[in-house]
Structure formats: C-alpha cells, structure tokens
C-alpha positions in Angstrom: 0.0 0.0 0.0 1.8 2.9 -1.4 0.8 6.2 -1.6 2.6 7.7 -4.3 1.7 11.4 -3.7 3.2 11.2 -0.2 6.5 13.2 0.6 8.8 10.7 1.3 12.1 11.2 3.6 14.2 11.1 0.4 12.2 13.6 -1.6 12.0 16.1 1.1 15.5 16.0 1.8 16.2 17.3 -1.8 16.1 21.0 -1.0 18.3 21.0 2.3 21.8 22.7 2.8 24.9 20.4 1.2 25.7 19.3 4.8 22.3 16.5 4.6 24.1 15.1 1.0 25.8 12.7 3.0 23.3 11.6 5.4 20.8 11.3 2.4 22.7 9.4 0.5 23.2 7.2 3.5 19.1 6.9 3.9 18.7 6.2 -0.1 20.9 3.4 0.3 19.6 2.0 2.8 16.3 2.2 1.0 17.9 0.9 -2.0 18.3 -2.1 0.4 15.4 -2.1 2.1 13.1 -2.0 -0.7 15.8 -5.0 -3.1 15.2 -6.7 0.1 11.2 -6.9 0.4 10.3 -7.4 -3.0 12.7 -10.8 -2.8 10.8 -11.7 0.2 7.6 -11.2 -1.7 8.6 -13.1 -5.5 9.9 -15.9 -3.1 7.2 -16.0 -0.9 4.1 -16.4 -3.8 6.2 -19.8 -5.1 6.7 -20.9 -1.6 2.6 -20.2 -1.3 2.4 -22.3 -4.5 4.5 -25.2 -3.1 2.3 -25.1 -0.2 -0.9 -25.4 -1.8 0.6 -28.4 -3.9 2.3 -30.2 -1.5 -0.3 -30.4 0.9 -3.6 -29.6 -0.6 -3.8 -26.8 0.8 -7.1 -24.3 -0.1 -6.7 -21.0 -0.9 -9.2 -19.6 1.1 -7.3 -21.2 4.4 -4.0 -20.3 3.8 -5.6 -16.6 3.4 -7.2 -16.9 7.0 -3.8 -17.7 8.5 -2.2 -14.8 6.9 -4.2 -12.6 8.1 -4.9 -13.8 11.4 -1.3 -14.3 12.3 0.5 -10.8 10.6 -1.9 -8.4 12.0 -0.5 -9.4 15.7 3.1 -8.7 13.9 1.3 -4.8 12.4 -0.1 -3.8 15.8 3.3 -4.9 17.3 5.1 -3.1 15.5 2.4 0.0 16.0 2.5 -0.3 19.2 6.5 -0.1 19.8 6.8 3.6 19.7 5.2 6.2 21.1 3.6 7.5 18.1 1.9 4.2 17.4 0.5 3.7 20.7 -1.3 7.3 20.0 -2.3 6.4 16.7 -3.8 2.9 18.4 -5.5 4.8 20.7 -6.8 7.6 18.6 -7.8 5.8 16.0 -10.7 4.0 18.2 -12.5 7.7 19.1 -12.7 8.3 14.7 -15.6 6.1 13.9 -15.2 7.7 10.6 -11.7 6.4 10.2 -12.7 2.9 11.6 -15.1 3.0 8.5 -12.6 3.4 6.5 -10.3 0.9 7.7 -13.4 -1.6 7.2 -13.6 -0.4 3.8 -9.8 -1.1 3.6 -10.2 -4.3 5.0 -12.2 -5.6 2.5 -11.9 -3.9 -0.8 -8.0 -3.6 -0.5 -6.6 -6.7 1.8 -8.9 -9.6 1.4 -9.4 -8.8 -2.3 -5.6 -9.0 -3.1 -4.7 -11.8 -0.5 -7.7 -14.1 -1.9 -7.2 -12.9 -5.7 -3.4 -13.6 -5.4 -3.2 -16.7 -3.5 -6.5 -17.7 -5.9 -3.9 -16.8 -9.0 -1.4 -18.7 -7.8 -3.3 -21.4 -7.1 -4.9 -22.1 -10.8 -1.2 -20.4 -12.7 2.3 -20.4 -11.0 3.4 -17.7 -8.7 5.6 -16.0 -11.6 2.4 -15.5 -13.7 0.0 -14.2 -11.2 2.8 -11.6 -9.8 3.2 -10.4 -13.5 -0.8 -10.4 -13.7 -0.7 -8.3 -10.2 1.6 -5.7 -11.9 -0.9 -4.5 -14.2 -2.7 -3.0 -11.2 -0.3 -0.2 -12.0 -2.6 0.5 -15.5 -5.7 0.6 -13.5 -4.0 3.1 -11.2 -3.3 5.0 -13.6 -6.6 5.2 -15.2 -7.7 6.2 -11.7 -5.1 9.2 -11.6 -6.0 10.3 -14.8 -9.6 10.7 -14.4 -9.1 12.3 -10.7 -6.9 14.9 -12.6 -8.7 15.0 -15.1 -6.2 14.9 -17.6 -5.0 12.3 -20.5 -2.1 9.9 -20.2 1.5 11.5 -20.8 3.1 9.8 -24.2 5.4 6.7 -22.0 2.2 6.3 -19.8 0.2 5.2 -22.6 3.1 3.3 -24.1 3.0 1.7 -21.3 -0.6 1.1 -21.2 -0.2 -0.4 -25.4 2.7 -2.8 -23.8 0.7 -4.0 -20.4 -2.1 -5.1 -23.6 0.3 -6.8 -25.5 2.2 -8.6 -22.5 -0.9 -10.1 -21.2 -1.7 -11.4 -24.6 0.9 -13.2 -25.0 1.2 -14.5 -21.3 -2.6 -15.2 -21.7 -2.3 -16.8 -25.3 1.5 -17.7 -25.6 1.3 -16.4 -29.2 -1.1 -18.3 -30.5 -4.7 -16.0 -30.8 -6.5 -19.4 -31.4 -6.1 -21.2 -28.0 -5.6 -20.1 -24.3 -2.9 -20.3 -22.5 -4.0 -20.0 -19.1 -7.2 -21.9 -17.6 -9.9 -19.5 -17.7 -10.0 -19.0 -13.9 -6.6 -18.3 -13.9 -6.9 -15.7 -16.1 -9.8 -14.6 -14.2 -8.0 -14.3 -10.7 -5.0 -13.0 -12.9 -7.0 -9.8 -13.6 -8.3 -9.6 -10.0 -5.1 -9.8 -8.9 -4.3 -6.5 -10.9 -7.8 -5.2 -9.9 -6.9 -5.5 -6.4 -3.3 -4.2 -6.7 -4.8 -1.4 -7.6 -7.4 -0.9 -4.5 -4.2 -2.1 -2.6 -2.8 1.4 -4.0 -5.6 3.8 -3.3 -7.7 3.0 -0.5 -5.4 2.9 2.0 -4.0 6.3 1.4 -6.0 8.7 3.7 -6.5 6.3 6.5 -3.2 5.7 6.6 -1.7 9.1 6.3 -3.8 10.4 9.7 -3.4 6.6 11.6 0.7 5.2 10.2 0.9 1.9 8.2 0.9 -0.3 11.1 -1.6 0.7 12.4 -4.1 0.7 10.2 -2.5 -2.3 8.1 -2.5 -4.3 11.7 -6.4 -3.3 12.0 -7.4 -4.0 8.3 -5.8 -7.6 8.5 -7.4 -8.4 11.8 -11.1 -7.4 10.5 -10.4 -9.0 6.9 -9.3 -12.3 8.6 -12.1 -12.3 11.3 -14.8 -11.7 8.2 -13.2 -14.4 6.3 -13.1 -16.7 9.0 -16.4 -15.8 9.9 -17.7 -17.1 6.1 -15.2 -19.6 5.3 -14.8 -21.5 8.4 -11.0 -22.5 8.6 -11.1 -24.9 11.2 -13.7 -27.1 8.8 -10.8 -27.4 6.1 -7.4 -28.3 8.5 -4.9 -29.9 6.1 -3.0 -32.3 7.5 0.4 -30.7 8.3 4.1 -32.1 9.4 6.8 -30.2 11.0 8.2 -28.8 7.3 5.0 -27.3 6.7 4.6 -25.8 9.7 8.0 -24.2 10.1 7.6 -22.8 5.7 3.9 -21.4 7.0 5.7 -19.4 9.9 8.6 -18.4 7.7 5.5 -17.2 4.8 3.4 -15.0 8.2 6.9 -13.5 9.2 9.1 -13.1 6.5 7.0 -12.9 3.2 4.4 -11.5 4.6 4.9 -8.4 7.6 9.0 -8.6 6.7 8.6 -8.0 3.2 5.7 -5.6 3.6 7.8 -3.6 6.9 11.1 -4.0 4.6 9.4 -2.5 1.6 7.9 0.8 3.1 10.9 1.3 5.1 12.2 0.9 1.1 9.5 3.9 0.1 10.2 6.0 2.8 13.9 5.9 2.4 14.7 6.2 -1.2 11.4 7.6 -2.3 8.3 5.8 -4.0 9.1 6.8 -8.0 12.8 4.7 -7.1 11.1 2.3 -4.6 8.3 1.5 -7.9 11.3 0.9 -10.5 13.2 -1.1 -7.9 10.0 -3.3 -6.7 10.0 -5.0 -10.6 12.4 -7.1 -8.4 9.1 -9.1 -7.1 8.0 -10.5 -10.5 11.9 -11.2 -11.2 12.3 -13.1 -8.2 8.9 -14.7 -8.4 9.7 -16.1 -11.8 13.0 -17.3 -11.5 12.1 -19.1 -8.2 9.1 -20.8 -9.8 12.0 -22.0 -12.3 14.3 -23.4 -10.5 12.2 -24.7 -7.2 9.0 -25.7 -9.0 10.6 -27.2 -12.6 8.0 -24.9 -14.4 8.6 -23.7 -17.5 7.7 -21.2 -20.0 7.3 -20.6 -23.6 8.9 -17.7 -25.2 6.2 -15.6 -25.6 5.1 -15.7 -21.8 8.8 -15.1 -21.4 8.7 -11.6 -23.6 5.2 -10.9 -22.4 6.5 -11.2 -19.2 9.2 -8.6 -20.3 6.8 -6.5 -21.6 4.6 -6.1 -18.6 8.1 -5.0 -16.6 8.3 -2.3 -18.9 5.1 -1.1 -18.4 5.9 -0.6 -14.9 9.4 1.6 -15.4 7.2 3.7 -18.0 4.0 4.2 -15.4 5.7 4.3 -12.5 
C-alpha cells in the first residue's frame, strides 16, 4: 500500500543545505536495500505459497485466513513499539469515521488482493499471477487520470499499449486461437491486478492520519475475522508435518509483515518513484524461483510478455 503522492524522507530531503548530501545518500541506500530486500521476500514467498498449496492440498481460502490472522498481531506490534503508534492505536478508536474506512480497507483492499493472489497462484504459478498483479499499475493509472482530469503522458500510454500486449501473450502464448491459461486463472490474474490497484488507493487517507501499522495491523485483523467468519477455517485443517509448519511461519513473518515492513521502510527511504522501478524485483524473483524450485517452464512468448509487462511498470511508475 503505497501512496505515491506522499512526501517521502528522500524527496524532502532534496532541498536541504549540502551538509544532509551525506546523510541522504546514506538513507537512499539503505532504502535501496530495504526496498531489493522486500520485493525478494515477496517473489519468493508467492512460489513458496504455491508449493504449499501443492504439496499439501492446501485451499486457498485457508492459507488466506492464517495470513491474516497471524501478521496483523506482527502490524499492531510493531504499531505499538513507539510512542507515536500507541497514540495512533489509541486515537484511531475515538474516529468512527476512520474505523469505517479501515473496514472499507479491510475488505476492498486486503482480502481482495490476498484471496485474488493466492487464488492466482493457485490455478497459474506464482511468476504468472505476480506479472498479472503488476498491471494494477494500469488501472492506477486510469484512476489518476480521471481524478486529474487529464490524459495519459506519451510513455504512460506506451506503457498502457505494452501491459495489452504482454498479457496477450502471457494469456495466449502467441497463439490467438487457444488459451494459454485456464480461464479461472486468467480470471483471478486480472483480480489480482484489480486488487493491486485498491491495494494502492484505498489505504491512502487512513493511513496518512493513523501510520501503516496501524491501520494495516487493524485491516488484516477485520479482513481475517470476516473471512473466518464465512469460510470456516477450522472445517478445512490440512494435515500438516513439521516442514509445513516451520515454511507457513517463515510465509506469516518473513514474506508477509517482513517483506511488507522491509518495503515501506524501502519507500520511505529512497522515495516511492525509485522504490516503484526497484519493486519489478518481485516478479523477477517470483519467476526465476518458480523456475528453479517448481521445474515450471515457460514458452517464449510468456517469457517476452512477461518482459513487456516489466516495462510497463518503469514507463507508469
């Protein structure tokens, strides 16, 4: 959950006195880091989801439930070690406006994407639905364009004619007469990049007046109980040995609140346009892991669809 029109640390740094060069440099490098960092965690952690789901039939929808219910302890930790955050725990409960808005959060933004990517994954690989996820950024931009009322720049609709032609070929490999994907795949593919792009917007005024944590910690709490609520978890208890326990604790703390905490420490740091162009990492990571863990493999034209939709991000972003 980015939002783009915030001043980060690195961009308001721009304008101070040569004697900050040094210590900026210092914070864009660490966000340089920070932000390589979290979008490896998150590539890895969509074919480790996908291993999961294989290798012990488990569904979706429960794998969701555990997310959800597990990180948001790890958000409202983290909100609640520093001073600020306890305030912004505290405060947020007297704004029944804002806990409205968190709700709305909750729903349209975090159990959209975590059900519409795990969903992805589930019916593709983890390489295609993270590719599918990046063409959020087109429906963002649509969004921006329409707020501002204004038509997209020349290398924003380029990038719009090459996020077209990338997902025909991923969706097609080439061939106009058959489909590539299953067609629920390429149905969750597109929600994927639907919800990316509520994953982008909604969260943005909440979460400029309450901090990430906090409301992130909140939104995953209510999504899970909701879910939980409807799907039932305990009714669909995979069996599960030590391995699978140990790789679902490493997906909840590592790609999951670490490569979410990692990331916007990443957009803080160096800045969101850099943080954008440097986050392509995820689909990188995602793909080459489903490679050489999973054995699957892909046809040239996914591969330079693939490309294609990368591109799209570095001209949008």
């Amino acid at each position: 959950m980015v939002e783009k029109s915030e001043l980060t640390v690195a961009d308001a740094e721009k304008g101070q006195a040569p004697g900050h060069d040094a210590e900026r440099r210092r914070r864009i490098r660490r966000g340089i880091v920070a932000t390589l960092v979290g979008g490896t965690f998150w590539g890895l952690n969509g074919t480790v989801s996908k291993w999961l789901m294989d290798a012990y039939a488990i569904d979706p929808l429960w794998l969701v439930c555990l997310r959800e219910l597990t990180a948001c302890w790890l958000f409202l930790a983290a909100a609640a070690a520093t001073s600020r955050g306890r305030e912004q725990l505290r405060g947020v409960w007297r704004s029944p406006r804002d806990l409205l808005a968190i709700l709305g959060v909750s729903l349209g933004a975090i159990l959209f994407s975590q059900v519409a990517y795990l969903e992805a994954i589930d019916w593709t690989n983890s390489a295609t639905a993270t590719i599918m996820q990046s063409l959020g950024m087109v429906l963002v931009l649509c969004y921006v364009c329409v707020k501002m009322r204004r038509g997209p720049r020349r290398r924003e609709a380029l990038g719009v004619v090459l996020a077209l032609a990338g997902t025909y070929l991923v969706a097609t490999g080439g061939n106009p007469g058959q489909l590539n994907l299953p067609p629920q795949g390429l149905f969750w593919g597109l929600a994927c990049a639907a919800a990316a792009a509520c994953l982008s917007i909604l969260p943005a005024a909440p979460m400029a007046r309450w901090g990430n944590f906090t409301v992130n910690g909140l939104a995953f709490l209510c999504s899970g109980v909701i879910l939980s609520a409807i799907y039932r978890p305990w009714e669909h208890m995979p069996a599960l040995d030590g391995v699978a326990v140990a790789v679902l604790a490493a997906c909840v703390v590592v790609g999951t609140f670490g490569a979410y905490a990692l990331y916007l420490q990443g957009v803080k740091d160096a800045g969101s346009m850099r943080a954008s162009l440097l986050g392509t990492i995820e689909p990188v990571t995602a793909t080459i892991a489903t490679v050489a863990w999973l054995g699957t493999s892909f046809s040239p034209a996914e591969i330079v669809g693939f490309a294609l939709i990368i591109a799209m991000v570095y001209l949008t972003a």
